[in-house]
C-alpha positions in Angstrom: 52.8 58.6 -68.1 50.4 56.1 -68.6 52.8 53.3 -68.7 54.0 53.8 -65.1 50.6 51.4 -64.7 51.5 48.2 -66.3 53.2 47.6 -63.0 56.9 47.8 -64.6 60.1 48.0 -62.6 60.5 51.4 -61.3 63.9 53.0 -60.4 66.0 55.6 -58.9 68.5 56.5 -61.7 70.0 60.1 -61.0 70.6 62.0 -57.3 71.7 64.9 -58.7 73.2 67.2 -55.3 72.4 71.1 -55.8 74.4 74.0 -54.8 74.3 77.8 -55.1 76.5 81.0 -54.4 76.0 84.4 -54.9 78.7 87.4 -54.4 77.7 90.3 -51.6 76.2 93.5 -52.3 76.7 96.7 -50.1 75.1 96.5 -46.5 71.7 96.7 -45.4 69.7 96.8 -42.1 70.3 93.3 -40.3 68.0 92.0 -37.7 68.2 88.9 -35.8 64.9 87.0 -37.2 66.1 86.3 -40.2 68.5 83.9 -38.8 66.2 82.6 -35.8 64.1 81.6 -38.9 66.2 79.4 -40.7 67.7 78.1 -37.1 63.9 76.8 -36.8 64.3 74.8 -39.9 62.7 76.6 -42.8 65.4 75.7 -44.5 68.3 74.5 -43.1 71.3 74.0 -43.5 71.6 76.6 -46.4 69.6 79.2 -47.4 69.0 80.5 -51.1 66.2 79.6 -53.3 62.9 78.8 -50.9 60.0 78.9 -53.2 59.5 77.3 -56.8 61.2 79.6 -59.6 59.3 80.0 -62.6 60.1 79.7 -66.3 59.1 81.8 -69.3 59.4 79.3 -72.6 59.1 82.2 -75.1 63.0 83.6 -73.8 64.0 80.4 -72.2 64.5 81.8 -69.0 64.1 80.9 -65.7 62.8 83.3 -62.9 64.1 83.1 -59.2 64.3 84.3 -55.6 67.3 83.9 -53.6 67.7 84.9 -50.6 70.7 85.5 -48.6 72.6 86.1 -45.4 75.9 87.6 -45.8 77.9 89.3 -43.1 74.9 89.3 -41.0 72.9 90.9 -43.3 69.5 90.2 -44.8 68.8 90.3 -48.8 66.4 88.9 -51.6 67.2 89.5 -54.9 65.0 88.4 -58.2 67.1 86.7 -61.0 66.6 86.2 -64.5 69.0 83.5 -65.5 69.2 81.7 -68.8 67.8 78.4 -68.8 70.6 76.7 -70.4 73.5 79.0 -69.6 72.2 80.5 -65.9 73.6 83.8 -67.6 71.9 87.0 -65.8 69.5 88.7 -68.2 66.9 91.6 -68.6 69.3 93.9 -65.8 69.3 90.9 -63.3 69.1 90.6 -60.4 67.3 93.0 -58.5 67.1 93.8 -55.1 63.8 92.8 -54.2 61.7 96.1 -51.6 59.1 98.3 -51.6 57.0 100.4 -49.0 53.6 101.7 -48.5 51.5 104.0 -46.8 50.1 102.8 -43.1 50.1 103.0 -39.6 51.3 99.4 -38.8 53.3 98.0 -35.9 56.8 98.8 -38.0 55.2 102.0 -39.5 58.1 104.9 -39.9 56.3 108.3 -40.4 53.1 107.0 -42.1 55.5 104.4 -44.2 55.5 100.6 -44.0 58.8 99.4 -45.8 59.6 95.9 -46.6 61.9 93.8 -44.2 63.5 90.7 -46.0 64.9 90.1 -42.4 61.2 89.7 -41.2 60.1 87.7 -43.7 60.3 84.2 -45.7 59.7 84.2 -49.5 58.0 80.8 -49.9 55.1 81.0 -52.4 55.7 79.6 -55.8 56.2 82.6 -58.4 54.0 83.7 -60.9 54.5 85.3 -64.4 51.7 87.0 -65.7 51.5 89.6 -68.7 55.2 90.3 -68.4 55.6 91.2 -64.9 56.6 88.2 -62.2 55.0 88.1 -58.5 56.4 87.0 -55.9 54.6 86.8 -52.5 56.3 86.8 -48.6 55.2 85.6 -45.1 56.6 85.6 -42.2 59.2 83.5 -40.0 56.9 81.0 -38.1 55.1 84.0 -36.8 58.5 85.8 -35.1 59.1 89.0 -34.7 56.8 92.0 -37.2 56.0 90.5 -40.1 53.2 91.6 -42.6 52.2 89.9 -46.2 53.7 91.0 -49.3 53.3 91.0 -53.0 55.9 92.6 -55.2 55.6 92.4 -58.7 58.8 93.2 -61.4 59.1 93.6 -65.0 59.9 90.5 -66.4 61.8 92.2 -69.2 64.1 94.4 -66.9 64.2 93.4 -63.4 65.1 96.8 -62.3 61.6 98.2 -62.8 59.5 97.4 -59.8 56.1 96.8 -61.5 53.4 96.9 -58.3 53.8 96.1 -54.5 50.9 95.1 -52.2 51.0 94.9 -48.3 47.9 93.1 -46.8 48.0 94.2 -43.7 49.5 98.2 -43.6 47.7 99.4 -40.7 48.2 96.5 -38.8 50.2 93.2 -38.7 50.1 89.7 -39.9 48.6 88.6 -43.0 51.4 86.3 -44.5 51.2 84.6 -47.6 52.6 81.2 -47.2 50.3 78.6 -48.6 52.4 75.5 -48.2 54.6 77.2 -50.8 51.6 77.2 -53.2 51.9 79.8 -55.9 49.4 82.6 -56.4 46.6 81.8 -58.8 45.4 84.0 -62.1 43.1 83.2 -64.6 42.1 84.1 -67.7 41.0 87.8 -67.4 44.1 88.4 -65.5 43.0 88.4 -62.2 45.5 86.7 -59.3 44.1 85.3 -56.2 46.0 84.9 -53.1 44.9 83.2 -49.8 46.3 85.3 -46.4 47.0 83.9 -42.8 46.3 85.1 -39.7 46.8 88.3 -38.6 44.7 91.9 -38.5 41.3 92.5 -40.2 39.1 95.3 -40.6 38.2 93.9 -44.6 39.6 97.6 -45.8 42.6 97.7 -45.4 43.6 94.9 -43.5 43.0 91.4 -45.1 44.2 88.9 -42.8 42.8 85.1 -43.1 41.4 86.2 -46.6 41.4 84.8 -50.2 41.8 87.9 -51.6 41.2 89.0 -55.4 43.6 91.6 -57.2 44.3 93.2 -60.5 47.9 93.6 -61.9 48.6 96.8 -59.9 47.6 94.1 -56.9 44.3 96.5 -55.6 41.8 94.5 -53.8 38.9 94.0 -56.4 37.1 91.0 -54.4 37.5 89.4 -51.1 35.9 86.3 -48.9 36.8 85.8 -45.6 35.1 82.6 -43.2 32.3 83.6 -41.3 34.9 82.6 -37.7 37.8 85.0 -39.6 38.8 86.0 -35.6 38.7 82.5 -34.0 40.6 81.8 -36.8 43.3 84.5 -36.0 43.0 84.0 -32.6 44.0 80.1 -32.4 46.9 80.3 -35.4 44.3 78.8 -37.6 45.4 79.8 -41.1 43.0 79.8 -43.8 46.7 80.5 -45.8 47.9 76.8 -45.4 47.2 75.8 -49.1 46.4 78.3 -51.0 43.8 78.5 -53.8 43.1 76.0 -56.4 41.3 77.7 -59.6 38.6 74.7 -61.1 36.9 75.0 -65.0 33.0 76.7 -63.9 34.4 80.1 -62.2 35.1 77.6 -59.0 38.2 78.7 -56.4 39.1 76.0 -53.9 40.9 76.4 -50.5 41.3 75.0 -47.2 43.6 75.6 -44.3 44.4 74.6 -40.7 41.2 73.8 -39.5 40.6 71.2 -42.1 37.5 72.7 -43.8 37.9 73.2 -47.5 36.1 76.2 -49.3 34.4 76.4 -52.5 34.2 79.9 -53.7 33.1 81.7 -56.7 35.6 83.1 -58.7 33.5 86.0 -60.2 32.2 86.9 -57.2 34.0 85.6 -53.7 31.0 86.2 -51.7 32.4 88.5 -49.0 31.5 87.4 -45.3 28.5 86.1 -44.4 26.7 84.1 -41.1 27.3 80.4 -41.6 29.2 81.5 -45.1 26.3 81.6 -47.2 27.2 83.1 -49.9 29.5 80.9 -51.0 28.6 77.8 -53.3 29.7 75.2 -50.4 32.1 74.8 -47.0 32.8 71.3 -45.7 34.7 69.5 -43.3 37.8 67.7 -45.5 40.4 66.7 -43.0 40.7 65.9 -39.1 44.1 67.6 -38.7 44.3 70.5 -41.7 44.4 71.2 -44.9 48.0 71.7 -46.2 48.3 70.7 -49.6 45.3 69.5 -52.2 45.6 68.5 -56.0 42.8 68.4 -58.2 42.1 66.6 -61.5 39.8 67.6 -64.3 39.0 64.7 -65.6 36.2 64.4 -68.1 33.4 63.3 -66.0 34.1 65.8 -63.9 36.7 67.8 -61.2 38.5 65.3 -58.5 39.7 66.9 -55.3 42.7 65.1 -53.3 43.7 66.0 -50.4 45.3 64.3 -47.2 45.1 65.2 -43.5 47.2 64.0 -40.6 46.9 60.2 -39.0 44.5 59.6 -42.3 44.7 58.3 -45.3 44.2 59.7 -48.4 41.2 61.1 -50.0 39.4 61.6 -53.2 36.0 64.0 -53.5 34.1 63.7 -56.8 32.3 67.0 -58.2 28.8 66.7 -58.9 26.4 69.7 -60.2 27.8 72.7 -58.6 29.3 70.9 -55.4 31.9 68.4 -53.9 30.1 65.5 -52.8 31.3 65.1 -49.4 31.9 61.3 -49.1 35.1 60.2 -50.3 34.9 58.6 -53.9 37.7 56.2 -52.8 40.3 55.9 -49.7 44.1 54.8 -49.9 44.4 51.4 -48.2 46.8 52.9 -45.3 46.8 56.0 -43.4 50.0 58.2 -43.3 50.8 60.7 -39.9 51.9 63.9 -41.5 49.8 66.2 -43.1 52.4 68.3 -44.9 52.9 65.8 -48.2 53.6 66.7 -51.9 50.9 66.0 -54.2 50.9 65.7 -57.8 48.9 64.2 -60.5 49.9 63.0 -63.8 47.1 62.0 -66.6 46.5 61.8 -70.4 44.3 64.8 -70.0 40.9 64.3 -68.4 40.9 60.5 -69.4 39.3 58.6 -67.1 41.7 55.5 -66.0 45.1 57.4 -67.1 45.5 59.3 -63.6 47.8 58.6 -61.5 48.1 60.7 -58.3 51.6 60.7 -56.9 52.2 61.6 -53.6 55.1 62.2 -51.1 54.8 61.0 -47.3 57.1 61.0 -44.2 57.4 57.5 -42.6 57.2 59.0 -39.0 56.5 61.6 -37.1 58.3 63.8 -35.3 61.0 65.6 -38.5 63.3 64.8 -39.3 62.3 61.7 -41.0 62.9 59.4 -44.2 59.8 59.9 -46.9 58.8 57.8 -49.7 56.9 58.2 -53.1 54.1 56.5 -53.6 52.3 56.5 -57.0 48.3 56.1 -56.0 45.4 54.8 -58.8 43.8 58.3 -59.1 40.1 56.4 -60.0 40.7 54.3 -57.0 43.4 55.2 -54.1 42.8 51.6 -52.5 45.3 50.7 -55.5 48.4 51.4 -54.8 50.9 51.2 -58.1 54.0 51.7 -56.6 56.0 53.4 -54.5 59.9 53.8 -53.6 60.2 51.7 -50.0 59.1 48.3 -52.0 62.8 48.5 -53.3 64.9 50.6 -50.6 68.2 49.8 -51.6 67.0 50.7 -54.9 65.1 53.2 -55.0 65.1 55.0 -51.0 63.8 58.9 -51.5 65.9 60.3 -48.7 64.5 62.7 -45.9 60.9 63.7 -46.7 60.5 67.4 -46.9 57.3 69.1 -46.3 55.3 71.0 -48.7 57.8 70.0 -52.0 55.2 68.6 -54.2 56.9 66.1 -57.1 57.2 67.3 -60.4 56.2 65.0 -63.4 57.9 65.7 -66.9 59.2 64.0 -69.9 58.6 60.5 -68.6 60.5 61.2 -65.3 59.4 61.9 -61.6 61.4 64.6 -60.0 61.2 64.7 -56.0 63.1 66.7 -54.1 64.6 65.6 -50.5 66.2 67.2 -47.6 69.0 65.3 -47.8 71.0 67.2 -50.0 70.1 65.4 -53.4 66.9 66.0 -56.1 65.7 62.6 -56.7 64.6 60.9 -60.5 62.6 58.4 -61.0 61.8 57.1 -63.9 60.9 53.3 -65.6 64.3 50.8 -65.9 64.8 50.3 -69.8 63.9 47.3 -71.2 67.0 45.8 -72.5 67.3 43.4 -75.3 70.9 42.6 -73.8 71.6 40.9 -70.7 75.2 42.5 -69.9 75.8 44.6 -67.3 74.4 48.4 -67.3 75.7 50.5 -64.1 73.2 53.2 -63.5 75.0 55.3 -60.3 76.7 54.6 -57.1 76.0 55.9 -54.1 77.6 55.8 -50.4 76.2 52.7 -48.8 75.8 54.2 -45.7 74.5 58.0 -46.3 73.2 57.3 -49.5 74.4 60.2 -50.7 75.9 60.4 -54.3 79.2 62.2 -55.3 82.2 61.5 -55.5 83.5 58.2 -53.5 86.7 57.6 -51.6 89.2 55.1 -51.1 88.1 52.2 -48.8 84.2 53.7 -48.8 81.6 51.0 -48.7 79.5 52.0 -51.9 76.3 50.7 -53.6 76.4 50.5 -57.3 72.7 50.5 -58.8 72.2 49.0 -62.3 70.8 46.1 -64.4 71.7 42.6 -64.1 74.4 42.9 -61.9 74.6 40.1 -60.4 71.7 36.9 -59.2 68.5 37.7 -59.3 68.1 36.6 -55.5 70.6 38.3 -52.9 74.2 36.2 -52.4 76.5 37.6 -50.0 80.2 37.7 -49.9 82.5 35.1 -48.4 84.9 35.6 -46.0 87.9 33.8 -45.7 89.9 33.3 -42.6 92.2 36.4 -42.4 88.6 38.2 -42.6 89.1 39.4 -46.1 86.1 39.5 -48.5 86.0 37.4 -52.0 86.3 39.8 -55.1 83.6 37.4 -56.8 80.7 36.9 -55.3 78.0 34.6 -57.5 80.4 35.3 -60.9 79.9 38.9 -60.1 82.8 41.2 -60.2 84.1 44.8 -59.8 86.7 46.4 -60.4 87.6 50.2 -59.8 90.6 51.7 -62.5 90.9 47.9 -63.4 91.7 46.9 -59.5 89.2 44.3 -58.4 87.0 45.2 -55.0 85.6 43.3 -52.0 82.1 42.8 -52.6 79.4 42.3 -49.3 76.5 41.1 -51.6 75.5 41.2 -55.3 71.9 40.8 -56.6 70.7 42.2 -60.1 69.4 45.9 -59.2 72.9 46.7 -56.3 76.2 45.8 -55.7 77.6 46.0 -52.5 81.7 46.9 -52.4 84.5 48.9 -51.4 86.8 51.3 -52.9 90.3 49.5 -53.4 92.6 51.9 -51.2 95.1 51.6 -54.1 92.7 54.2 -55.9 94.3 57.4 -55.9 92.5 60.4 -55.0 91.5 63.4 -56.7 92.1 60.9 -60.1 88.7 59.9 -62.4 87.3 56.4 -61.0 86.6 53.8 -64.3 83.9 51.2 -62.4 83.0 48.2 -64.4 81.2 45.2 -63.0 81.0 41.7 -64.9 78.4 39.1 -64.2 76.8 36.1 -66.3 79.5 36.3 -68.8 78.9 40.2 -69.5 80.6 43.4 -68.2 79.5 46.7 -68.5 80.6 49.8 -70.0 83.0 51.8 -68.1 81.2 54.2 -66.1 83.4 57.2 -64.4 82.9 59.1 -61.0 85.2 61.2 -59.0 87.4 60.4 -56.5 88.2 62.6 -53.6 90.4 62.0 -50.1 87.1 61.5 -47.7 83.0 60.7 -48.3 82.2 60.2 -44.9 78.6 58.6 -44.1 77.3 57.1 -41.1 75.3 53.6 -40.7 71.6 53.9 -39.9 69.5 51.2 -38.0 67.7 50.7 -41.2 70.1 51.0 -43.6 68.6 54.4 -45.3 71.1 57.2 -44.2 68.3 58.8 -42.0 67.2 58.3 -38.3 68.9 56.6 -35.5 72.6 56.2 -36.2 74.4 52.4 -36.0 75.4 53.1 -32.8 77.1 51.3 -29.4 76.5 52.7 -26.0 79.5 52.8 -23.4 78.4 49.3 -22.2 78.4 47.9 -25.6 74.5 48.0 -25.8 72.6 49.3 -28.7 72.2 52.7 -29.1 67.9 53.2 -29.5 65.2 55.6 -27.9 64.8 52.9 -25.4 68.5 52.4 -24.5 69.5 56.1 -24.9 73.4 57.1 -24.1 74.1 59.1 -21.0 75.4 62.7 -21.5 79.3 62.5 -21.5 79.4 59.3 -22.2 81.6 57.7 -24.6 79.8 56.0 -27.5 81.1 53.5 -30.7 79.5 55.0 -34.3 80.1 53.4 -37.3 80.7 54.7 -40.5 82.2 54.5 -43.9 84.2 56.6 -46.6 86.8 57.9 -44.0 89.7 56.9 -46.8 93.4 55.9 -46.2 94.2 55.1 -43.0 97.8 54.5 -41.2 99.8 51.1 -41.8 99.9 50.1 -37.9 97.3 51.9 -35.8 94.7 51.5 -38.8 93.4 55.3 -37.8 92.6 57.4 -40.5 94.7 60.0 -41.7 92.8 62.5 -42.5 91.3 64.4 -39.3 88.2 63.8 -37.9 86.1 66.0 -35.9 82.0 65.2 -34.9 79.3 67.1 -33.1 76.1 66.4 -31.5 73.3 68.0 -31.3 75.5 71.0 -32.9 77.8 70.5 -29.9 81.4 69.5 -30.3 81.8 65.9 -29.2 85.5 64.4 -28.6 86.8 62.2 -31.1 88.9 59.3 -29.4 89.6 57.0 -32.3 88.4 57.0 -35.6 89.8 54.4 -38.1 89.7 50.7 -38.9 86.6 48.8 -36.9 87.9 46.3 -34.8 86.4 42.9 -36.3 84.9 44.1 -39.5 85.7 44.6 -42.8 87.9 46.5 -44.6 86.0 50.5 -45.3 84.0 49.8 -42.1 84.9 52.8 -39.7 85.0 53.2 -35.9 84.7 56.3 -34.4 85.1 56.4 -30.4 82.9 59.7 -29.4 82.5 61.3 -25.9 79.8 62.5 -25.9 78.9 66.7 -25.5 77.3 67.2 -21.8 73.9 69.2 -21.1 72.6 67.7 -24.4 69.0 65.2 -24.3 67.2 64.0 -27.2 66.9 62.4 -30.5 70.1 64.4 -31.6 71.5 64.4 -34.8 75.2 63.4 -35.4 77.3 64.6 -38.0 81.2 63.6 -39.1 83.9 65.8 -40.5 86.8 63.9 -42.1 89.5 65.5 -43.9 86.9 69.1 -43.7 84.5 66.8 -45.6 80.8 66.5 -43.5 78.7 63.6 -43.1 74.8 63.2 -44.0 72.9 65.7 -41.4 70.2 63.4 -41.0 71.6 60.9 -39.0 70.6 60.7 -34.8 72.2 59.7 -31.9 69.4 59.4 -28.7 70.8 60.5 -25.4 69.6 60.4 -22.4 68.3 63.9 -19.8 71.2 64.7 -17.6 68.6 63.8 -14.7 66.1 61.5 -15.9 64.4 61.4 -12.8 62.9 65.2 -13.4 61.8 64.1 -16.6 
């Protein structure tokens, strides 16, 4: 990965949209959490695969925990799909349970039995000596919720292999870790890092880094010397989980931002000012929810990033972190729930590269971006994905999803639907046109286009180097060349907006029949590219953002034709103008779309008045007259349905309190 630092170009090339079914098994217990959970966005809008599967290389398959909701009912089931196939193997799946013995808030005659309604599998899994682990928290703290560890023969999936509960006679004690895995090292030993919740240190391990065998017994323990405050205030030392380091060293940290520095062999218990650990010191202002760590030759580098801060490195000396930062990043970023990764040729001092994931704002939603860091010096600041957003824009940031780097590639996942890939733009030898995807211009979402949609087509040598937008002539039609740049879709040429070298802006000929495969070619300098082919279907609706990245506050008109912003929210009830794109065919006269269009706010239904052809603009622009739902304040998000096709989710609309004045 080393060649990420010559400062070449660096580019989106794949968003890759995932999906996921599963057919119902017979009925279980239901309970209402398990919903309420996912309403509080755990994961919205789907639920399925919440933690990071993992993959056994000797039988090329891949480990994973789904969960469902089906009828109203609650399940998790462990899979054991082909890597290449997604086959089932080894009796796959299994229903994932287990009970022990305890007197705990849900205890049934001196049993506790697992809930999947209570609780959230979000820990990374572990395979280790042929049996995968899996560990469970709770639902943002609702309802009875205890941690678990269930362990399941890797080979069949239908023998349960060991369970743990760390909190029987009591509650609490989830294992979430910012979706951190659990640890094991070499002698087989897996650690595991518990929240708040009950502790008497013999049964009941809450706010614990916790040492087990592989029939998960308690062998070791260390708990912080202010274990209650901790449970008391929410203050989870489980909000990173544990970090193992070359030396017998473990690493943690949680909410209150100091980070721990344990010794494997022997975790040292609890002690008065936690002495018998190797070292405790404050790391971050506003918690510790995700660290990466680098062995590099000269010695282990801790990284690690609080809230409203910028980004740190900690260098190890003798037996100890020294606890002034090493180097700082240049800017500060507000949310303390990144991804963090780094990349290196080994411990090779000057081949690191830490890459890390931010939101651009606070509150979530929000859009995030990728930023690849200098990992001997964070002041230098390689890259990252905003310095090219019609390029190369990440999509809405999700918290805790640390990238993965493989292969020469950058894989970072999004809310917004889509897995993005980075990876460097090939040096070509040629100078004709390569088309590399298209996208909605609006949403940014990838798929299949429409006819009339407004789309961005990425690629190489496209078009100018510098940006030249399209002309319009005076029946307000756009120029099919724009700079000696053309397009064409199933040979019919298209309106472009602008053409540069990296993106071409046009739209979808509505002579493109749907539901038919779409040949795109563009020409420029002389050159045209090789026919690239994407599917076609009747609608790709997606909605015009403020700053043209799919995410945040929606292009939007308030009833008296102001802009639509925070500080010129809409009134409930009000009728509002949004604009959007990918509707498809619309009528000859009226220029309203065919297909039907419904829209909510908020989640509410809001009344569609128009929806087609936007007065004024060009052809694919779309104009959807909304009235907006009543009783409904806030930053809301806004979401179109055309033709039973949805819109991006991340898109908001602000609207004003019913009564302002009581606000």
């Amino acid at each position: 990965m080393s060649n990420f630092r010559s400062g070449a170009a660096f580019s989106l090339f794949l968003v890759l949209a995932i999906h996921s079914s599963q057919a119902a098994p017979p009925a279980t217990a239901a309970l209402p959490s398990f919903k309420a959970g996912f309403a509080e966005r755990d994961i919205t809008p789907e639920i399925g695969i919440l933690s990071t599967p993992v993959i056994d290389p000797s039988t090329s398959t891949i480990y994973v925990a789904a969960a469902t909701l089906e009828n109203g009912l609650c399940y998790y089931r462990l899979h054991a799909l082909d890597v290449t196939s997604g086959a089932e193997k080894f009796n796959g799946p299994a229903m994932i349970g287990g009970a022990v013995s305890g007197a705990g808030e849900d205890s049934i005659n001196g049993v506790v039995a697992f809930s999947a309604a209570q609780h959230l599998q979000r820990p990374a899994l572990l395979l280790l000596n042929g049996v995968v682990y899996m560990a469970f928290g709770s639902h943002g703290d609702s309802g009875t919720w205890h941690g678990w560890i269930m362990g399941y023969s890797a080979a069949d999936l239908q023998r349960p292999a060991a369970v743990f509960n760390s909190t029987p006679n009591g509650y609490g004690g989830s294992f979430w870790d910012s979706g951190r895995g659990l640890s094991a090292d070499g002698q087989g030993s897996i650690y595991a890092v518990t929240a708040n919740g009950t502790t008497d240190e013999i049964s009941d391990f809450s706010e614990n880094v916790l040492k087990l065998n592989s029939a998960l017994t308690v062998t070791d323990w260390f708990a912080p010397s202010d274990a209650q405050t901790l449970n008391d205030d929410d203050g989870d030392l489980g909000a990173s989980g544990a970090i193992l380091i070359p030396g017998n060293f473990l690493l943690t940290g949680g909410k209150q931002g100091i980070a721990y520095l344990l010794n494997s062999a022997s975790l040292g218990h609890m002690s008065a000012n936690n002495s018998t650990i190797p070292q405790s010191f404050p790391a971050a202002d506003v918690g510790i929810y995700n660290m990466a760590v680098w062995n590099r030759s000269t010695g282990p580098v801790l990284y690690l990033a609080g809230g409203n801060a910028p980004v740190e490195a900690f260098s190890f000396s003798g037996n100890q972190f020294v606890t002034t930062p090493s180097s700082l990043s240049a800017s500060g970023y507000a949310v303390a729930f990144n991804g963090m990764t780094i990349s290196a040729n080994g411990g090779t001092p000057g081949s690191g590269i830490l890459w890390m994931i931010t939101a651009d704002s606070w509150p979530l939603p929000s859009t995030g971006t990728l930023h690849a860091f200098n990992a001997d010096n964070l002041a230098q600041e390689l890259w990252n994905s905003s310095l090219n957003i019609g390029r190369d824009a990440l999509g809405e940031f999700t918290k805790f999803a640390n990238p993965t780097v493989a292969n020469g590639k950058v894989y970072a996942p999004t809310s917004s639907g889509a897995l993005a890939v980075y990876g460097e733009l090939p040096v070509s030898t040629s100078s004709a046109p390569t088309i590399t995807g298209i996208v909605n211009a609006a949403s940014y979402a990838g798929g299949s286009v429409a006819p009339g949609e407004i789309v961005d087509i990425f690629g190489q040598n496209l078009g100018p180097q510098t940006i030249v937008t399209g002309a319009v002539d005076a029946l307000g039609n756009l120029s099919a060349n724009v700079a000696g740049t053309q397009v064409t879709f199933n040979g019919v040429p298209a309106p472009i907006l602008y053409a540069q070298a990296s993106v071409v802006s046009a739209v979808v000929p509505f002579a493109v029949p749907a539901a038919a495969p779409l040949s795109v070619q563009v020409s420029a300098d002389g050159g045209t590219s090789s026919p690239e082919t994407f599917s076609v279907a009747d609608t790709a609706p997606g909605i015009f953002t403020d700053d043209a990245s799919g995410t945040g506050q929606a292009a939007v008109l308030n009833e008296d034709y102001s802009l639509n912003s925070d500080a010129n929210p809409a009134a409930p009830g009000s009728i509002v103008i949004l604009y959007a794109t990918g509707g498809g065919a619309t009528t000859p006269v009226s220029g309203e779309l065919t297909a039907s269009t419904t829209a909510t706010v908020g989640g509410q239904p809001a009344t569609v008045l128009y929806a087609g052809q936007a007065g004024g603009e060009i052809a694919g622009a779309v104009q959807v007259n909304l009235q907006l739902p009543g009783g409904v304040s806030g930053d809301l998000t806004v979401v179109l349905n055309v033709g039973g096709v949805s819109s991006q989710s991340t898109a908001t609309i602000a609207v004003q309190p019913s009564n302002p004045s009581q606000n």
